[in-house]
C-alpha positions in Angstrom: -118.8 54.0 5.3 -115.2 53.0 4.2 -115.4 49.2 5.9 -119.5 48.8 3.4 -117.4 50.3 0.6 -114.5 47.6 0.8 -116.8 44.7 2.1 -119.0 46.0 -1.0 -116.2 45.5 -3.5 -115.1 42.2 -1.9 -119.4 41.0 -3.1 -118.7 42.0 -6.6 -115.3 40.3 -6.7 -116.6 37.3 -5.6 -119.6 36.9 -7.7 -117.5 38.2 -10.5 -115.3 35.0 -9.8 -118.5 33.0 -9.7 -119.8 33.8 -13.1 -116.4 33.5 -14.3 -115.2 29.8 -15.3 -112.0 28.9 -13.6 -109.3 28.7 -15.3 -109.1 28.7 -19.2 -110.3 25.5 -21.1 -109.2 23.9 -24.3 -111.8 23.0 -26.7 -111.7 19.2 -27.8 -110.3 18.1 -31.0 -112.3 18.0 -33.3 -112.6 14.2 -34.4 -111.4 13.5 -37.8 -113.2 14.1 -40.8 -114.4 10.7 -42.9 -115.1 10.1 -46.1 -119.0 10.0 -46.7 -120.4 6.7 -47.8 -122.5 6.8 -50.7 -126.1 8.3 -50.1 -125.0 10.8 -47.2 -125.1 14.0 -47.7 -121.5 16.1 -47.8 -120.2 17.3 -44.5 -119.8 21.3 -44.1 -117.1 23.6 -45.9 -114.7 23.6 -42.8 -113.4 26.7 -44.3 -116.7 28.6 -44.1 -117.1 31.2 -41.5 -119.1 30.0 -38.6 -122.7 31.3 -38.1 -123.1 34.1 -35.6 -124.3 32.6 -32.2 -127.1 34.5 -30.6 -124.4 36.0 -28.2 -122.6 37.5 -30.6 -125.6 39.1 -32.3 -127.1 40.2 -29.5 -123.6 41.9 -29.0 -123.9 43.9 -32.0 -127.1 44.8 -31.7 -126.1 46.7 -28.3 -122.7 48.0 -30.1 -125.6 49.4 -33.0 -127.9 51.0 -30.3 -124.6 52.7 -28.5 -123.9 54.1 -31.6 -127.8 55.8 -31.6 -127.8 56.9 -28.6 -123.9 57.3 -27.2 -125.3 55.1 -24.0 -125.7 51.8 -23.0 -128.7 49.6 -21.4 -126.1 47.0 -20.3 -126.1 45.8 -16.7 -123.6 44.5 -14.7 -124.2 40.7 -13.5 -127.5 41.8 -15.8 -128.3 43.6 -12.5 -126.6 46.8 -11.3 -127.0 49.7 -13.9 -123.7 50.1 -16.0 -125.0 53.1 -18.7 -121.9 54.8 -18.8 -120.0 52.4 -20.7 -119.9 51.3 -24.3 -118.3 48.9 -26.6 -118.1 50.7 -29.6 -116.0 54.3 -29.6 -117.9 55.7 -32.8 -120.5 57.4 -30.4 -121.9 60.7 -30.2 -121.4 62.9 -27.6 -123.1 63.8 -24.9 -124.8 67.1 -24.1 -125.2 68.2 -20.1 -128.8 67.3 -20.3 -127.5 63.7 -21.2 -125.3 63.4 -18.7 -127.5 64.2 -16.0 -130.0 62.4 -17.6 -128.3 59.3 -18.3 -126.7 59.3 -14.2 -130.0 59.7 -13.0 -131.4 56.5 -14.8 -128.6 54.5 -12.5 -128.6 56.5 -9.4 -132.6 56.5 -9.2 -132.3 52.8 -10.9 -134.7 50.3 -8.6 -131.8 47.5 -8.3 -129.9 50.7 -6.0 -132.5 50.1 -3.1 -131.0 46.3 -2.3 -128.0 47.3 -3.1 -128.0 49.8 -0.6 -129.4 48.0 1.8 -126.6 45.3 1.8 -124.4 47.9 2.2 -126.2 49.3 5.2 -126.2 45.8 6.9 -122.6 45.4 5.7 -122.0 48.3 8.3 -124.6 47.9 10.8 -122.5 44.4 11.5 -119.2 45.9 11.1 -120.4 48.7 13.3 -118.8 51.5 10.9 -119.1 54.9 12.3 -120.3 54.0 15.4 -122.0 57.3 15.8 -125.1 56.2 14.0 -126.0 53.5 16.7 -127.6 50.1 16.4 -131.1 48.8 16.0 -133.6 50.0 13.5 -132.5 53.6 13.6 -129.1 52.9 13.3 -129.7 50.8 9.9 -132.1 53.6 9.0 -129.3 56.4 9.2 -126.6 53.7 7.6 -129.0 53.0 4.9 -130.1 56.6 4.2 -126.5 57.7 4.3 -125.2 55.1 2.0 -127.6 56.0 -0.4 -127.2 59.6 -0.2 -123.3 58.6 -0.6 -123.8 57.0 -3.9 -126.2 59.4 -5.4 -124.3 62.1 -4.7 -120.8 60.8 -6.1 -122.3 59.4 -9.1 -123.8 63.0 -9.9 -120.7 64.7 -9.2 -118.1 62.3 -10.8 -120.6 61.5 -14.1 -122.6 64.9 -14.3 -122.2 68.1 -12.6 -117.7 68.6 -13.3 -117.9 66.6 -16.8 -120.5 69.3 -17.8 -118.5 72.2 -16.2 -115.2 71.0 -17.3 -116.7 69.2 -20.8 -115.0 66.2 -20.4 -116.6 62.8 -21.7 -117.7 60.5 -18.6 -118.4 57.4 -20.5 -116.0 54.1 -20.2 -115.0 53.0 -23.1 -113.6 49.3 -23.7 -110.8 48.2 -25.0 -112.7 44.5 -25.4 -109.4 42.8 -26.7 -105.6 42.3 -25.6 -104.0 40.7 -22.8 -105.1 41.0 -19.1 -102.3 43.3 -18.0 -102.7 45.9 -21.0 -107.0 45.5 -20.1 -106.4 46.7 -17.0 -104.2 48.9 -17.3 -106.7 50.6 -19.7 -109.1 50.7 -17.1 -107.2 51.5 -14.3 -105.7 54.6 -16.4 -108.7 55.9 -17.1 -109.4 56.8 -13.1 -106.5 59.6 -14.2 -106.7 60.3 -17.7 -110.5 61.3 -19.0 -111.5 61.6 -23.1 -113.0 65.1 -23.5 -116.5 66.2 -25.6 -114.5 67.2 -28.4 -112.3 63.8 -28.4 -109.2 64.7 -26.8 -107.4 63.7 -23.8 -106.6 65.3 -20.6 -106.5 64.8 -16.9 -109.6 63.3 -15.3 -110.7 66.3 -12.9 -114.0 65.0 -13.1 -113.2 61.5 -11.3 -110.3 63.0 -8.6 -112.4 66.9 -8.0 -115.8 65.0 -7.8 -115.0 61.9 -5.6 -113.5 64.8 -3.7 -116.3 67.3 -3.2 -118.5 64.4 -2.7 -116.6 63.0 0.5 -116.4 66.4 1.6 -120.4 67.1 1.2 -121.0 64.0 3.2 -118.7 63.9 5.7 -119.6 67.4 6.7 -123.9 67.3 5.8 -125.7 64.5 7.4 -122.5 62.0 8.8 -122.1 61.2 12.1 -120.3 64.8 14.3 -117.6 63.0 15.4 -116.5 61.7 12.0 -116.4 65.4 10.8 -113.0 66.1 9.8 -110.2 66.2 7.0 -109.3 62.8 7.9 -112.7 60.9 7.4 -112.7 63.0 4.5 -109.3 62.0 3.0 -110.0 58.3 4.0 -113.4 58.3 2.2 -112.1 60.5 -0.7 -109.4 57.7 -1.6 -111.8 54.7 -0.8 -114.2 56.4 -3.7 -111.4 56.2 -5.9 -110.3 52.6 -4.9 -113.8 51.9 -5.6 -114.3 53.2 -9.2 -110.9 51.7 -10.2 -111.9 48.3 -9.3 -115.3 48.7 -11.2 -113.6 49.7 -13.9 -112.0 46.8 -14.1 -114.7 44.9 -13.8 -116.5 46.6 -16.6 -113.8 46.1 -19.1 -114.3 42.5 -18.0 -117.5 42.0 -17.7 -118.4 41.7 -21.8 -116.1 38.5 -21.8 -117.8 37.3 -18.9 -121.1 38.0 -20.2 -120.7 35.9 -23.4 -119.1 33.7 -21.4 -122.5 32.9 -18.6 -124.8 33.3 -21.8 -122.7 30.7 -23.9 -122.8 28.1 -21.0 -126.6 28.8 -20.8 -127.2 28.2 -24.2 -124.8 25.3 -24.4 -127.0 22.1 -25.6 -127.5 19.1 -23.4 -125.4 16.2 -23.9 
């Protein structure tokens, strides 16, 4: 399970680098301004605001719907479920029948089935855990267990200890800044967790969650001889590794977003 999660991560970095343009580009001068000749009609008040793109509105009408419903219907690379995090911070909060509710759109969320089939061929090629075997029963058992794996960490980490310990599960973006202090916000959140009633404390729900998760597997339906404190510790941290990264990406993602729509939108030459 630890070499899927990592070659797992390495597919969204890469086709978070794909969507993303390389490297930051200038926009052209704009070409001087002439004088009209006489029957043409004035040019545009260059001081006036420029109209809202259909990005941009279609951004604020997901901020408005947040706001509704204190979730999202956002997707990341408009695939993989990403209901847990919001743009706006002026969201209600969530009761436990939200939170469970809300993880079980993603966990039971169609777009999981491929995804956790790549991941099972990820490790059926890799040969991780070795116990399982090869063939069709092998990627059965991989498959089955990486799903089980996901389900059961996402429940744990976004449901069951945030509504034991009240503590807020949601991401919230910090959507402007430079890169470093972007993810730093991100990657600070894997420690420190908002609360239901707005304040701030340690995030037990991320570190005791990804923790009772790695333990329920490793010991439940894994392979006997991967059945110890060890596999448990190394999956334990690889969760975490895991969430960080995505974190990142989420915070991310909204520039990269506007970004792939802006370039489909752009108008032929």
């Amino acid at each position: 399970m630890t070499y899927s999660r990592h070659l797992s991560t390495l597919i969204i970095v890469a086709v978070a680098g794909w969507l993303t343009p390389a490297g930051a580009q200038q926009a052209p001068e704009p070409p001087a301004q002439q004088k009209p000749e006489a029957g043409q009609a004035q040019p545009a008040n260059p001081s006036a605001p420029p109209p809202a793109t259909s990005g941009q509105s279609t951004d604020n009408s997901q901020i408005k719907k947040q706001e509704k419903s204190g979730t999202s219907n956002d997707r990341l690379f408009f695939a993989l479920p990403n209901f847990l995090t919001v743009e706006s911070k002026d969201v209600p909060p969530l009761t436990a029948g939200q939170k469970f509710k809300v993880v079980a759109r993603g966990a039971f969320d169609p777009i999981q089935i491929p995804w956790y089939a790549i991941q099972a061929g990820i490790g059926q090629a890799s040969n991780s855990e070795p116990g399982y075997g090869q063939g069709a029963e092998g990627y059965g058992k991989r498959f089955g267990a990486d799903a089980a794996d996901g389900i059961i960490e996402n429940f744990m980490v976004g449901a069951v200890f945030p509504s034991i310990l009240r503590q807020d599960p949601r991401y919230y973006q910090m959507g402007s800044g430079g890169f470093w202090r972007r993810a730093g916000h991100a990657v600070g959140r894997i420690f420190i967790s908002p609360t239901d009633s707005h304040h701030r404390q340690f995030n037990f729900s991320e570190i005791f969650g990804s923790a009772a998760s790695a333990a329920i597997s490793t010991y439940s339906y894994h392979p006997s001889s991967d059945r110890n404190l060890g596999n448990v510790g190394t999956v334990w941290g690889t969760q975490i590794g895991y969430d960080t990264l995505t974190l990142v990406i989420k915070e991310f993602w909204p520039d990269i977003r506007r970004k792939a729509k802006k370039k489909n939108e752009a108008p032929a030459p």
